[in-house]
C-alpha positions in Angstrom: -27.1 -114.0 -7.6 -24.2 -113.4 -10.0 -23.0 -115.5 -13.1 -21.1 -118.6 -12.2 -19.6 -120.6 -14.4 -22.5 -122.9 -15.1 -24.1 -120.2 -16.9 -20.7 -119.7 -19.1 -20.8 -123.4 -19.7 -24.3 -124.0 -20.6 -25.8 -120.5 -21.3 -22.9 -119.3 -23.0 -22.5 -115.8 -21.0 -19.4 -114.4 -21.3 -16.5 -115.5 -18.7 -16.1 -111.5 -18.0 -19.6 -111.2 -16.3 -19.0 -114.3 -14.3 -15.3 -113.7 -12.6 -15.1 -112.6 -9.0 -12.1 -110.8 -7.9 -10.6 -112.0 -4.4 -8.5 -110.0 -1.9 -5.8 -111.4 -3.1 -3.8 -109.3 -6.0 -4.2 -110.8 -9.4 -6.2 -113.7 -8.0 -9.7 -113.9 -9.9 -12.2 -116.5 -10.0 -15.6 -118.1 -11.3 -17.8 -119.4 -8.6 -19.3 -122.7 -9.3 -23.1 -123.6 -7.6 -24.7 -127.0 -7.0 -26.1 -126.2 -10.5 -22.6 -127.5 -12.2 -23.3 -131.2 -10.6 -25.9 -130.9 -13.8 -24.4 -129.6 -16.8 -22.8 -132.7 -17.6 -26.6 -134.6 -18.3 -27.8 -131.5 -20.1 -24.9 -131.0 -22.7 -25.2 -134.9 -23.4 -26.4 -134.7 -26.5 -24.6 -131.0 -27.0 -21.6 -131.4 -30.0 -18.1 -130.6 -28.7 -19.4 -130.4 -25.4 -16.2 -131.3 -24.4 -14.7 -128.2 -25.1 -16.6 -125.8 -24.2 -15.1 -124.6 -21.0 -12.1 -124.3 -23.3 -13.4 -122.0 -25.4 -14.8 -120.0 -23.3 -11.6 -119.3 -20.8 -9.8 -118.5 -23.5 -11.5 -115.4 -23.8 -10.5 -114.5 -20.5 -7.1 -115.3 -21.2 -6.7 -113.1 -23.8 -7.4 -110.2 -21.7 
């Protein structure tokens, strides 16, 4: 299965490996799993969990 964006969040791959392009032009996304339902418990004790989706789409919007 490919990235999604569980992996960017908790095992920090980059956003690139996890978009999906759709049939629609310039319309790109990361598919989330069941596996995101969980991320919240693991990063509990994580610091500046809170922004680490930030971070990490902002290397995709620099592109």
């Amino acid at each position: 299965m490919a990235n999604c964006i569980y992996d960017v969040i908790i095992n920090e791959v980059p956003p690139q490996e996890a978009i999906v392009e759709t049939q629609i032009e310039g319309l790109h996304i990361i598919p989330a799993t069941i596996q995101l339902a969980g991320a919240e418990i693991e990063l509990v004790s994580t610091i500046s969990r809170e922004v680490r989706l930030k971070k990490s789409l902002a290397m995709v919007k620099k592109l």
